[in-house]
TIBAFI-759007 format. One record per residue (C-alpha): residue in three letters; x, y, z. Coordinates in pm, whole numbers, padded with zeros to 5 digits, always signed. Layout:
N
ALAXYZ...
This chain:
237
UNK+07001+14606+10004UNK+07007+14366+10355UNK+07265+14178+10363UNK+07228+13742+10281UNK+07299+13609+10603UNK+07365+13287+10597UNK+07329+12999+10831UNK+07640+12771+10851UNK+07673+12415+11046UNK+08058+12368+11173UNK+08190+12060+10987UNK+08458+11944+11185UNK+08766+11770+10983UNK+08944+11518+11167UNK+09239+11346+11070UNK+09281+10996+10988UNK+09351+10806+10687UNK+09367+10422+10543UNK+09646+10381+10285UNK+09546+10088+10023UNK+09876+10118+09825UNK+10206+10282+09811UNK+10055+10521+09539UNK+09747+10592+09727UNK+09702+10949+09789UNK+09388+11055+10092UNK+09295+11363+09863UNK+08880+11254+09941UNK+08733+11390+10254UNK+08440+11082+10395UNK+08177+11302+10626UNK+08002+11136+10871UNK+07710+11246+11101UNK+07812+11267+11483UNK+07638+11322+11805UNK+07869+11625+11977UNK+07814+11689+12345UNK+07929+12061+12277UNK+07696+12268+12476UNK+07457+12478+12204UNK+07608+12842+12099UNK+07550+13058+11796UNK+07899+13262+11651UNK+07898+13506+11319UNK+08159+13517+11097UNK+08259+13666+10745UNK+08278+13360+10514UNK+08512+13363+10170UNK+08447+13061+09943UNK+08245+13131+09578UNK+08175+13453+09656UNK+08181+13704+09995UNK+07942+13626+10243UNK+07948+13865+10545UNK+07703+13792+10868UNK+07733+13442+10824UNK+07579+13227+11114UNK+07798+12920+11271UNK+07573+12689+11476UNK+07759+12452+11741UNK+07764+12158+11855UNK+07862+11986+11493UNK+07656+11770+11302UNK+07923+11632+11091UNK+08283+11492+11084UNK+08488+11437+10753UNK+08805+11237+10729UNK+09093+11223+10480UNK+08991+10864+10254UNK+09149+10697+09959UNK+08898+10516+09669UNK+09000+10192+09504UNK+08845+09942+09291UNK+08580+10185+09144UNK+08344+09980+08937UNK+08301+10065+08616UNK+08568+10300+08557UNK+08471+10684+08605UNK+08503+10864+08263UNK+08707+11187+08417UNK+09090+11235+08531UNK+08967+11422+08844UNK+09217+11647+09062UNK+09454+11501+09370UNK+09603+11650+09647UNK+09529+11964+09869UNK+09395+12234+09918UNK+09124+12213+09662UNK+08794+12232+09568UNK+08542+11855+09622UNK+08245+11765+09498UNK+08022+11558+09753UNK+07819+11273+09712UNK+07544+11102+09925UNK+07740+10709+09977UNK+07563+10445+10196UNK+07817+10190+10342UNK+07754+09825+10499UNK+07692+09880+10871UNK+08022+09895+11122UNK+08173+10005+11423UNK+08337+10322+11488UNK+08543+10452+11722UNK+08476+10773+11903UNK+08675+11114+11762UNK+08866+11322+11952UNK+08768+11665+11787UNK+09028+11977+11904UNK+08912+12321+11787UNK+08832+12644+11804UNK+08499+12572+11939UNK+08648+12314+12236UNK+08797+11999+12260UNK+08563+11649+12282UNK+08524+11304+12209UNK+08223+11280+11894UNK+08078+10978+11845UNK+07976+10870+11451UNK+07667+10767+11320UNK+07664+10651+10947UNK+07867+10811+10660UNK+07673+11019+10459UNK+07904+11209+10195UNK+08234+11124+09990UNK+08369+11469+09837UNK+08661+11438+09543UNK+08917+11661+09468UNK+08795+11861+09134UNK+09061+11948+08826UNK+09206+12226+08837UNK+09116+12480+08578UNK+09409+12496+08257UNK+09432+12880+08204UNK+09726+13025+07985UNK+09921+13270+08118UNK+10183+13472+08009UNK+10501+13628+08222UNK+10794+13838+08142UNK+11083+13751+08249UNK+11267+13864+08558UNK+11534+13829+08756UNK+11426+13604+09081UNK+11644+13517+09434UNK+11618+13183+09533UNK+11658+13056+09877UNK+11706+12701+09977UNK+11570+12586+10288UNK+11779+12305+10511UNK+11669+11991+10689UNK+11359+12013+10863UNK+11214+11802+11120UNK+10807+11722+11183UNK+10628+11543+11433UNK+10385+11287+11444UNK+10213+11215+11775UNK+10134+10810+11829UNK+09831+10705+12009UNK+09581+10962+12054UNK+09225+10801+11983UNK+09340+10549+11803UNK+09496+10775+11514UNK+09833+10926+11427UNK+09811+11321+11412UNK+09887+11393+11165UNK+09796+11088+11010UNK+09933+11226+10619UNK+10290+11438+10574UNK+10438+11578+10244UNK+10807+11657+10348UNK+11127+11702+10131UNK+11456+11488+10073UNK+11679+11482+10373UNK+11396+11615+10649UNK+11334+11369+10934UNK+11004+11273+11123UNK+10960+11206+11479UNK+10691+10978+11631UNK+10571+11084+11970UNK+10420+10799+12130UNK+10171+10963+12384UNK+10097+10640+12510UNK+10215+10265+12487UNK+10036+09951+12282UNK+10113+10092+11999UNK+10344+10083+11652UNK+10473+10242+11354UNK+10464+09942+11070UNK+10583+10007+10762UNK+10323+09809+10503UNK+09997+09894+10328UNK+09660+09702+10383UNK+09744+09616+10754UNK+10037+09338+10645UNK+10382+09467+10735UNK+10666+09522+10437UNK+10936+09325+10573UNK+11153+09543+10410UNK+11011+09861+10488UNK+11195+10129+10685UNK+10974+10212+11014UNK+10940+09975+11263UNK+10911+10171+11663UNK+10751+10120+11931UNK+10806+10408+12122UNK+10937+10775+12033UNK+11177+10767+11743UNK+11307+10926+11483UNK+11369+10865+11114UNK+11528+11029+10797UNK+11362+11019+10435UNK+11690+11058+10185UNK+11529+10920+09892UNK+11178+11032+09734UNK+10827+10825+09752UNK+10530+10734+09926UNK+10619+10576+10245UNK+10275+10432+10422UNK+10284+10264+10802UNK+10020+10153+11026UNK+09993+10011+11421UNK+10010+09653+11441UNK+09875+09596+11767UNK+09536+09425+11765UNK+09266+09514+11534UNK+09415+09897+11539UNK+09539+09887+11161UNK+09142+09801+11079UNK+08997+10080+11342UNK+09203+10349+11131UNK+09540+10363+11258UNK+09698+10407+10951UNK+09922+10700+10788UNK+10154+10782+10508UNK+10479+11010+10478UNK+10509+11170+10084UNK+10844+11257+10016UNK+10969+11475+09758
C-alpha cells in the first residue's frame, strides 16, 4: 500500500495570556488567521498524534497563530467538567468576536523569526478530560530525589508580551524579570487594576521568591499595555 501523505499548515503558538482572576488558569489555545511574510517553502516530516503519519507535508509561511486564553462568564452554563492545564488534548470551535485591534506577533521558530500580523480569530480549542482508566501496580521499592531552589526567567518587553507569559514553579524557586527594554512593569493585580497588596511591583530587572503556594497574576501598567495583552501569571505549588 502507498503511503497517506498528508498535507500539514504550520500553526504557530505564541505566547501571551489575559488573567481574569486569581484562579484563572490559560489552559484554551484562541487561533487567529495571520498574514506571515515568511518566504514560501515546502518541509516533510513524520507526524505522531492519533495515529502514525509518515511523509507528512508542512507548508510555510503560516496561516494561523494560537494563543494561551482564559473563558469567563460562559452563558448558560456548559453541561461538562472539561480538562485544565497542559499538555493535553482541545477541541476547537469556529468563535466570531466584535471587531478590534491587534498588535503584530513576534513569531521565533524553527522555520525563522518575524513579526505576523492578525486578522480575525477564528477558533477557541478546550482542554478535553482526561480518560479515568484503573490501573493496578505492585508494589516496589522507589528512590526519591528532591530537587533544590530553582530559578526561571521571564523576559519584559518583547512585542508587547512577557515570554513566557504563564510559569508553574515550586515553593521556594525564584523568578527573574528581564526587562529587554524600558516603559514597562510587572503589576501585581488581575483585570488591569493593581492589588495594592500584591507582591510584584518592578520596573526594571528584578528578582522575586514564591515561599508560599497560589496563583500569583501581574500585568504592565504603562498605558493601554495591560488591554493590548501584557498580562501573565506565576502558579506556584
Amino acid at each position: 500500500m502507498k503511503r497517506a501523505r498528508t498535507s500539514l499548515t504550520a500553526a504557530l503558538a505564541v505566547v501571551a495570556v489575559a488573567v481574569s482572576a486569581p484562579a484563572q488558569v490559560p489552559d484554551h489555545l484562541k487561533c487567529y488567521k495571520v498574514k506571515d511574510p515568511q518566504a514560501k517553502a515546502t518541509y516533510t516530516a513524520d507526524l505522531g498524534g492519533l495515529v502514525e503519519e509518515p511523509g507528512c507535508t508542512i507548508k510555510v509561511p503560516a496561516i494561523m497563530a494560537c494563543v494561551p486564553a482564559t473563558k469567563t462568564n460562559v452563558t448558560p452554563t456548559p453541561p461538562g467538567g472539561g480538562g485544565t492545564g497542559t499538555p493535553n488534548a482541545f477541541g476547537c470551535y469556529k468563535i466570531k468576536c466584535p471587531k478590534a485591534t491587534l498588535p503584530a506577533l513576534q513569531l521565533n521558530d524553527q522555520f525563522g523569526s518575524r513579526l505576523v500580523t492578525p486578522s480575525t480569530p477564528k477558533l477557541l480549542c478546550a482542554p478535553v478530560a482526561p480518560t479515568t482508566t484503573t490501573t493496578t501496580t505492585t508494589a516496589a521499592s522507589t528512590t526519591t530525589t528532591t530537587m533544590g531552589p530553582t530559578t526561571h526567567t521571564v523576559e519584559v518587553g518583547v512585542a508587547l508580551r512577557y515570554s513566557p507569559s504563564t510559569l508553574m514553579i515550586h515553593t521556594g524557586d525564584t523568578v527573574t524579570w528581564i526587562f529587554e527594554t524600558s516603559a514597562h512593569t510587572v503589576t501585581s493585580g488581575t483585570n488591569c487594576v493593581a492589588s495594592p497588596n500584591g507582591p510584584l511591583n518592578g520596573s526594571a530587572t528584578f528578582s522575586f521568591t514564591f515561599t508560599t503556594p497560589g496563583v500569583f497574576p501581574y500585568f504592565c501598567a504603562v498605558d493601554s499595555h495591560c488591554q493590548l495583552g501584557e498580562t501573565g501569571s506565576v502558579t506556584v505549588q
